[in-house]
N, C-alpha and C positions, 0 to 999 in steps of 0.2 A: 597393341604394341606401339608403343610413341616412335617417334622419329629419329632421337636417339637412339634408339635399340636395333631400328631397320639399320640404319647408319654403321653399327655397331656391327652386325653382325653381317652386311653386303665387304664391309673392310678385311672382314676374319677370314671372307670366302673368298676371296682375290689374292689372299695370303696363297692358298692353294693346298694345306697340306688336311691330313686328315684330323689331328687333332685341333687345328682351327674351323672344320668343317662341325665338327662335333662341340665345340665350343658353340659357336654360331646356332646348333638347332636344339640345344640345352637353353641357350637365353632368349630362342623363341617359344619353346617350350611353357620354361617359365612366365614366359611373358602374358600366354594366353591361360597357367595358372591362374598368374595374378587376375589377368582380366575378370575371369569365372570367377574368383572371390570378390572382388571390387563389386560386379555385379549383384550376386548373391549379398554381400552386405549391403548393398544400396535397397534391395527387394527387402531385407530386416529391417532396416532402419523407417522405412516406410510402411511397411505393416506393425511396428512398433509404437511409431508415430499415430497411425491410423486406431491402434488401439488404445493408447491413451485418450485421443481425442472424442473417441466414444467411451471410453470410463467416466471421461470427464463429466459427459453430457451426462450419463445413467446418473450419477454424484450428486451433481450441481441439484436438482428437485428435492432431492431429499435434505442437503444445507442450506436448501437459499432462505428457509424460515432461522436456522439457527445465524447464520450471516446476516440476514436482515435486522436479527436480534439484538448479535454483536456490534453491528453500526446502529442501530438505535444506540444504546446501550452509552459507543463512545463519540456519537455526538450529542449526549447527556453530559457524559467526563468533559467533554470540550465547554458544554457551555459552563459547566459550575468552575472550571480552571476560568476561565475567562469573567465570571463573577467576583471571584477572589482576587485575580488582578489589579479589577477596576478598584475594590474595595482599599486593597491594600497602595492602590494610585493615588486615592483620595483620603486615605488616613481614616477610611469611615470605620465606624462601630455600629453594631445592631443591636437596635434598644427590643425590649421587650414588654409590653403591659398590659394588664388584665384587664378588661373592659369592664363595664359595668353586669355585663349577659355571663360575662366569668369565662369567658373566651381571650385566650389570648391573643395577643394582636404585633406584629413586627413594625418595626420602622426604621430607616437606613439615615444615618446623621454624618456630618462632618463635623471636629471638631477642633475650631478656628486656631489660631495661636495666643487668642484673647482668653479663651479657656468658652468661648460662646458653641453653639453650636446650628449648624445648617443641616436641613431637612434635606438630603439628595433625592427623595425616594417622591418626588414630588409635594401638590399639597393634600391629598390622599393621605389620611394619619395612621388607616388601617390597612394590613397586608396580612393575608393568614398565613403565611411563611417568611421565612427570613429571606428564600429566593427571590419570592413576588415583591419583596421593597427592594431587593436588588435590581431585580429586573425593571423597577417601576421607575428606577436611578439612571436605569444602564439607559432607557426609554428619554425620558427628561433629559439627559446630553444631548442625546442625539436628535432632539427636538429642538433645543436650545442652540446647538453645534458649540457645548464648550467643553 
């Protein structure tokens, strides 16, 4: 019972009469309802909590490969978003040519305002994807710092 309530109910009884007497042991009453509920939901709330927190754990083993997968996955989407940025920073295109072995081969260009073109992908002419001249571009900046 808070101190309000003592307060409350020592006032009703200095009143003196019986229905303030009865008032008074009605909102103690209640008061130690309340209490026994507040208690009892604090004891829920905590073996609630307590059993989540073990769901979780049983859970987690059995997702951590599929999660793991998931972040693999979108730190894959991160980097190819971030290839196509650079790409699209630099105006580049990707060339494509068949070698002589009849394998085709990628390579990352820019191409000038003169109508010339620059090799970003290094000097490396062969890439066996169009990522690996990306990446061989995104490499050569940051070797260059330009």
């Amino acid at each position: 019972m808070t101190t309000d309530h003592k307060e409350l109910c020592s006032g009703l009884r200095r009143m003196g009469s019986q229905r303030a007497e009865r008032a008074a042991n009605l909102i103690e009453s209640q008061a130690a309802s309340i209490a026994e509920l507040q208690r009892e939901l604090e004891s829920t709330r905590q073996e609630r909590n307590a059993a989540g927190v073990n769901a979780r754990r049983e859970l987690m083993p059995a997702h951590e490969a599929r999660i793991a997968e998931l972040e693999k996955e979108r730190d894959a989407l991160k980097a190819d978003a971030d290839r196509l940025d650079f790409v699209i920073d630099k105006q580049g295109i990707i060339v494509s040519q068949t070698g002589a072995d009849g394998v085709r081969h990628y390579q990352l260009y820019q191409i000038c305002e003169y109508g010339t073109g620059v090799i970003l992908s290094g000097k490396i002419l062969r890439f066996n994807t169009p990522r690996d001249a990306i990446d061989a571009a995104l490499q050569a900046e940051k070797e260059t710092g330009s």
